[in-house]
VMD Tcl script that draws the C-alpha trace (Angstrom):
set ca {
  {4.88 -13.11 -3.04}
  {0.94 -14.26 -2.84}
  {-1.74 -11.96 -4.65}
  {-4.80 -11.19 -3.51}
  {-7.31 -9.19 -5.76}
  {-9.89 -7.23 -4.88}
  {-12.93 -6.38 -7.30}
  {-13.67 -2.63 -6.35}
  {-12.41 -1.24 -9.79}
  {-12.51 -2.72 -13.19}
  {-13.24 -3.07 -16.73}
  {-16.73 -4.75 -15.40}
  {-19.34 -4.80 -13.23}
  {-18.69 -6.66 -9.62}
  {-20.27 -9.55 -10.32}
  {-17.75 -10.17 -13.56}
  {-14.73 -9.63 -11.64}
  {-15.48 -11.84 -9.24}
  {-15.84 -14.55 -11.18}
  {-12.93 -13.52 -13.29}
  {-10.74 -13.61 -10.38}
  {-12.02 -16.46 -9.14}
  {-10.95 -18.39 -12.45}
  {-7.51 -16.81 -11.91}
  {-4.22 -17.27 -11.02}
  {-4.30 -15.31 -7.21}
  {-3.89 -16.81 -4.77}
  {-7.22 -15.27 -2.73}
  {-10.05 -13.47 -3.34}
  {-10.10 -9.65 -1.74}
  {-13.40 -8.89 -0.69}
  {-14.06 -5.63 0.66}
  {-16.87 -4.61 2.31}
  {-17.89 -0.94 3.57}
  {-20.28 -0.26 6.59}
  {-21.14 3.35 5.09}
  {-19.67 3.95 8.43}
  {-16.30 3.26 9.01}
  {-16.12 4.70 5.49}
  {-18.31 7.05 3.88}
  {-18.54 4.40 1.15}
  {-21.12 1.09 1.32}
  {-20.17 -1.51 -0.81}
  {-21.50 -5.59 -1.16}
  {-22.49 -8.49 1.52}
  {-21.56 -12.11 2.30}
  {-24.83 -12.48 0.24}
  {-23.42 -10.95 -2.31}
  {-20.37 -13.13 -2.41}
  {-21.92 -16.60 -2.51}
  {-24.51 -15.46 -5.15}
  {-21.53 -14.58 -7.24}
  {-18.24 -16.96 -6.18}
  {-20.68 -19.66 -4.19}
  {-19.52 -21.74 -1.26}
  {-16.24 -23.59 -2.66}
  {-14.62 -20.47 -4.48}
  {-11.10 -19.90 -4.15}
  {-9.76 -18.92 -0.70}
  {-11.43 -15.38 0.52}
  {-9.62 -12.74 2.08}
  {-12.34 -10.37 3.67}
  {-11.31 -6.99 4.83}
  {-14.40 -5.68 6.93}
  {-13.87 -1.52 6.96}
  {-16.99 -1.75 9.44}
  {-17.71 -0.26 12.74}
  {-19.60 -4.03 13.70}
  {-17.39 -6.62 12.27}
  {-18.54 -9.30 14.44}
  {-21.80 -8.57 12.54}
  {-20.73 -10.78 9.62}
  {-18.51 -13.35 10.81}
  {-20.77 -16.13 10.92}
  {-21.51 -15.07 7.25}
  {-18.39 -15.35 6.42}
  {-18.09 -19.09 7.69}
  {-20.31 -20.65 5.35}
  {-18.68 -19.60 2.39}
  {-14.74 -20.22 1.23}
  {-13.09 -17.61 4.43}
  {-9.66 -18.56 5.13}
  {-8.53 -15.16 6.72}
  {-10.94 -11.76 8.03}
  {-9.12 -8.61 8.87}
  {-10.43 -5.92 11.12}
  {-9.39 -2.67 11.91}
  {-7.44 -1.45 14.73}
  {-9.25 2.26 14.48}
  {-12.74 0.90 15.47}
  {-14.20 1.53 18.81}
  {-14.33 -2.43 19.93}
  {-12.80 -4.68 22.23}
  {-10.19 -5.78 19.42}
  {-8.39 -9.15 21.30}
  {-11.98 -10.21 22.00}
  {-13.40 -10.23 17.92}
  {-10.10 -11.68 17.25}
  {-10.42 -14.71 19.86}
  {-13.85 -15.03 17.74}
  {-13.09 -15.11 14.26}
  {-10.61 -17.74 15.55}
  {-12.98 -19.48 16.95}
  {-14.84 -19.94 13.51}
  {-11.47 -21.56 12.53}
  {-10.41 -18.41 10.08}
  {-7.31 -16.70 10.38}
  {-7.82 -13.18 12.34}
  {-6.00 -9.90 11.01}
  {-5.76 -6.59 12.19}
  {-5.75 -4.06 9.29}
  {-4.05 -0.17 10.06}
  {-4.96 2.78 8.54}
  {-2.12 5.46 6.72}
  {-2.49 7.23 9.85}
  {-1.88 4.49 12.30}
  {1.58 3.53 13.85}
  {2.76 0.42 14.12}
  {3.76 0.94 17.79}
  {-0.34 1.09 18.19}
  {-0.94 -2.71 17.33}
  {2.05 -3.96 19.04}
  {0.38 -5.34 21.79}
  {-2.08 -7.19 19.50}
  {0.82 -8.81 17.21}
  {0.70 -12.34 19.45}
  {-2.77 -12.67 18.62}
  {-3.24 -12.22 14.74}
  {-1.74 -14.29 11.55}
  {-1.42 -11.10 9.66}
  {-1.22 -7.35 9.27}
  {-2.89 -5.87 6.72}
  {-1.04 -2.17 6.11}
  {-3.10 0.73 4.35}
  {-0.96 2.30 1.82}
  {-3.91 4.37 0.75}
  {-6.70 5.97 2.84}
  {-9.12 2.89 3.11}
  {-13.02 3.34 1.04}
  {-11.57 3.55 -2.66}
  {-10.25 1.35 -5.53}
  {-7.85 3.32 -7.84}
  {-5.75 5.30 -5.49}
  {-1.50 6.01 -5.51}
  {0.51 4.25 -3.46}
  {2.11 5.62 -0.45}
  {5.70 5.08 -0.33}
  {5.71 6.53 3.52}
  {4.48 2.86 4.03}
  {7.38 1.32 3.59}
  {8.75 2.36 6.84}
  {5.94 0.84 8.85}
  {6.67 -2.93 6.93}
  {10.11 -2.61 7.79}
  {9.28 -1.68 11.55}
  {6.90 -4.48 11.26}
  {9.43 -6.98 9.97}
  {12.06 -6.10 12.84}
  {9.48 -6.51 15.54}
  {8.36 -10.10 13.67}
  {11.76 -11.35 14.22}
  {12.25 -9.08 17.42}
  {9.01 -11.41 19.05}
  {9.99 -14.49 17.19}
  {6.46 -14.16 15.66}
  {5.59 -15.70 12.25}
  {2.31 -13.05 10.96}
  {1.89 -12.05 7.59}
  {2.90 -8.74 6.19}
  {0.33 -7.94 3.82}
  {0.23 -4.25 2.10}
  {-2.63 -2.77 0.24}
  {-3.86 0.03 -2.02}
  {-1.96 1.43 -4.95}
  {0.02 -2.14 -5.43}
  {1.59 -2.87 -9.34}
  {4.36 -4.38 -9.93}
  {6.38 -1.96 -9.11}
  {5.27 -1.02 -5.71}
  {4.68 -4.38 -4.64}
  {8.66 -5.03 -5.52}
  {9.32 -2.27 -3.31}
  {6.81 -4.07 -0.33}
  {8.32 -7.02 -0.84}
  {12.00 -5.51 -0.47}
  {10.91 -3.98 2.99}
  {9.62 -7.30 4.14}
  {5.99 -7.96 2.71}
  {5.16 -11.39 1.86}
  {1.54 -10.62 0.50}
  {0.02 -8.05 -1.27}
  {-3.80 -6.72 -2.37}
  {-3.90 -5.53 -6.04}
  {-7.41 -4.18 -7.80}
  {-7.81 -1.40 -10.23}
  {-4.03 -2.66 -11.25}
  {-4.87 -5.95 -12.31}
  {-8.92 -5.68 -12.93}
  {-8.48 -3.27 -15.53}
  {-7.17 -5.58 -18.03}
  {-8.62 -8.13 -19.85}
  {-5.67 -10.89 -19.02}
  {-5.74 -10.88 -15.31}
  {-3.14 -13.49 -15.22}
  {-0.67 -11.31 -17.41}
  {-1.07 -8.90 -14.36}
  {-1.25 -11.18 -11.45}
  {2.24 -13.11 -12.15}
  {3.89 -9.61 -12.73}
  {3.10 -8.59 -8.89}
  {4.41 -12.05 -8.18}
  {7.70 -12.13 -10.06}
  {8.58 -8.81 -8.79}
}
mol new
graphics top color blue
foreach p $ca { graphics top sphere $p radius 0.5 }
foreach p [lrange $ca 0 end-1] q [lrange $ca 1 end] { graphics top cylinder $p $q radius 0.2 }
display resetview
């Protein structure tokens, strides 16, 4: 089970975390950034990121919850992005801004809301190198975990096989140990864990709980 961990909640301020995860044990970086838009919340920029992790930091995850993705992929480039989701509940030509991260040589994602059935994104599956399922309504650090999820990354593991496919499954929001057991059971291979992990001083204790589980 990889670990991604995102810096929206913690002991510290942004800045901190992100350094503190970047001199960790997970296996990416979760950076989430908020249009204001997409979600009523407006969090940091690809600015933001290099001030704070620079241009060789560990491999970045970026999950844009924007209504303009394409807006910051070339940001994105010049700093340490192996993989950008977007979301499947924006108004955009989604197969086209996934052709284009692509292009940038980053792995392209498509990211679903709580809301959002799997049978929705089935068409796109051929096209992306990983899923990225909402287990909490997207815009806040801190929030329970779903278990209604857990059908959808089952579904999403029989079409995998189904389409002799080989995406991620990747689940986040409300992830601990003991939910991300439960993800992994259903057929997860990656998880996003924040508030969880950030809100301890020993973010290694945390982060090789999620991945023994």
């Amino acid at each position: 089970m990889q670990v991604s961990v995102s810096f929206l909640k913690g002991l510290d301020d942004m800045e901190t975390r992100a350094k503190r995860i970047n001199d960790s044990t997970a296996d990416y970086i979760h950076v989430d950034q908020m249009d204001g838009k997409f979600v009523s919340r407006t969090t940091i920029l690809p600015s933001d990121v290099k001030n704070w992790v620079g241009t060789n930091s560990k491999p970045l995850e970026v999950h844009l919850m924007t209504e303009k993705p394409q807006t910051y992929f070339k940001e994105y480039q010049e700093l340490n992005t192996k993989l950008i989701y977007i979301h499947y509940e924006i108004d955009e030509d989604l197969s086209a801004l996934l052709n284009a991260i692509k292009t940038l040589d980053i792995k392209a994602g498509i990211a679903i809301n709580p809301e959002t059935g799997v049978s929705a994104i089935k068409p796109l599956l051929s096209k992306v190198d990983s899923v990225l399922v909402m287990s909490v309504v997207p815009g806040e650090g801190g929030q329970k975990f779903m278990p209604e999820v857990l059908t959808k990354i089952q579904e999403l593991t029989k079409l995998r096989s189904y389409l002799d496919l080989n995406f991620d499954i990747n689940v986040d929001g409300g992830v601990n140990d003991i939910t991300a057991k439960l993800c992994k059971e259903a057929g997860a291979n990656r998880v996003v864990s924040g508030a969880y992990i950030c809100e301890n001083n020993d973010l290694n204790e945390y982060i090789e709980k999620i991945k023994r589980a």
